[in-house]
C-alpha positions as CSV (number, residue, x, y, z in Angstrom):
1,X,87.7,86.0,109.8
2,X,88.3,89.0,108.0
3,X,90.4,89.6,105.3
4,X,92.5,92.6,105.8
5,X,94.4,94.6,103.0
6,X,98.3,94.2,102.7
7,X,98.8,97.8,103.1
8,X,97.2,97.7,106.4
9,X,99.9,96.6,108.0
10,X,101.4,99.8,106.7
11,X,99.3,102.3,108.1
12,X,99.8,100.6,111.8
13,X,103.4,101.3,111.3
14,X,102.7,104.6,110.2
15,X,100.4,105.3,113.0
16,X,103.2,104.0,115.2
17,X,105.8,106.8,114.4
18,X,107.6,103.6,112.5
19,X,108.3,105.1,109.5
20,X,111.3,103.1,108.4
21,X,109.0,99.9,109.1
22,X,106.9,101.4,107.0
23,X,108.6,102.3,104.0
24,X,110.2,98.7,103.8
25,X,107.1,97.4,103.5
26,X,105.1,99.6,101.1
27,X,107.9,99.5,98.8
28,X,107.3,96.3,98.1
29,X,103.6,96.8,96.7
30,X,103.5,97.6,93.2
31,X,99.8,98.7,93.2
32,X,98.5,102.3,92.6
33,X,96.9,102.0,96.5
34,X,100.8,101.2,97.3
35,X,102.1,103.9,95.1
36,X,99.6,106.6,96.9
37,X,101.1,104.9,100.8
38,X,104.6,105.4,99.5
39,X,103.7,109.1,98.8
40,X,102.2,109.9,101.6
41,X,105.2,108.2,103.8
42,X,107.0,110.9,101.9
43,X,105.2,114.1,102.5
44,X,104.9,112.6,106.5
45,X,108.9,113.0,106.2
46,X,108.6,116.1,104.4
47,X,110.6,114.6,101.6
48,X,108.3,116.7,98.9
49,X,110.5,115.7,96.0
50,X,109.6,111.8,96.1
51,X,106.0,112.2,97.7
52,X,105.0,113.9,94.1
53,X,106.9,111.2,92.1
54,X,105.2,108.6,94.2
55,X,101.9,110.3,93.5
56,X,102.2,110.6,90.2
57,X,103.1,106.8,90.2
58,X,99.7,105.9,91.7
59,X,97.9,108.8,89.4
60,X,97.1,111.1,91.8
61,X,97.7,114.9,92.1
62,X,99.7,115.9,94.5
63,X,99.6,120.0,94.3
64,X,95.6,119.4,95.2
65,X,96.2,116.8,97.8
66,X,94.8,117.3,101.2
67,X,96.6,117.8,104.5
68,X,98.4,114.6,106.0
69,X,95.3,113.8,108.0
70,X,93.2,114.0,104.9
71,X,95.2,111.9,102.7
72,X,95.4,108.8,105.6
73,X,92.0,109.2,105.5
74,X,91.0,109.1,101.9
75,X,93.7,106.1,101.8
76,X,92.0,104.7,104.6
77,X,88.5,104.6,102.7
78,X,89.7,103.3,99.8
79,X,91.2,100.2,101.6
80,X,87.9,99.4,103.5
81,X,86.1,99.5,99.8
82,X,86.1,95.7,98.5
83,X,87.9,95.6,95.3
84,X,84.7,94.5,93.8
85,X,82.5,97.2,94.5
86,X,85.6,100.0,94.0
87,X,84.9,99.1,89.9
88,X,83.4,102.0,88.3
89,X,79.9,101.3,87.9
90,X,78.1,100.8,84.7
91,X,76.3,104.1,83.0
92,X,74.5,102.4,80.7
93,X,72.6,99.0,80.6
94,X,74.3,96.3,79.3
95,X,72.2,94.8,76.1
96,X,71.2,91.8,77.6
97,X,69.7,93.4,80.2
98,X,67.6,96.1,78.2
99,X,63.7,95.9,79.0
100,X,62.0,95.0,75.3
101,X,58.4,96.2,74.4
């Protein structure tokens, strides 16, 4: 079975034209990913106002979003990324790991 991300849920509600279903739900996530959804649910309203306040909530900026479509899809991505492998990698070695002469 595989696990799916809360927000998911979201986004078929979205997709649905359910945007009040929606916006219950995201608003109780408290996560940055949650933050970004509630934005978007904004600027799909046209509510311009909250979508920047939600997207500065979950660190994004808004005056260099994309279009609607884009933003699904970049929200989209980042949910199908395992939260393990969305770390920022390493740049350098860690100590241990160094090769000796």
């Amino acid at each position: 079975m595989t696990a799916t991300h809360p927000l998911q849920q979201v986004l078929l509600h979205l997709h649905a034209g359910r945007w009040n279903a929606a916006h219950d739900l995201v608003q109780h996530d408290g996560s940055m990913l949650g933050a970004w959804l509630h934005g978007i649910l904004h600027l799909q309203e046209g509510d311009l106002e909250d979508a920047e306040n939600w997207y500065d909530r979950a660190a994004r900026h808004f005056r260099s979003r994309g279009t609607l479509a884009q933003e699904i899809a970049a929200l989209e991505a980042a949910l199908a990324v395992p939260a393990a492998l969305a770390v920022t990698p390493l740049t350098s070695t860690p100590p241990e790991f160094e090769e000796r002469p």
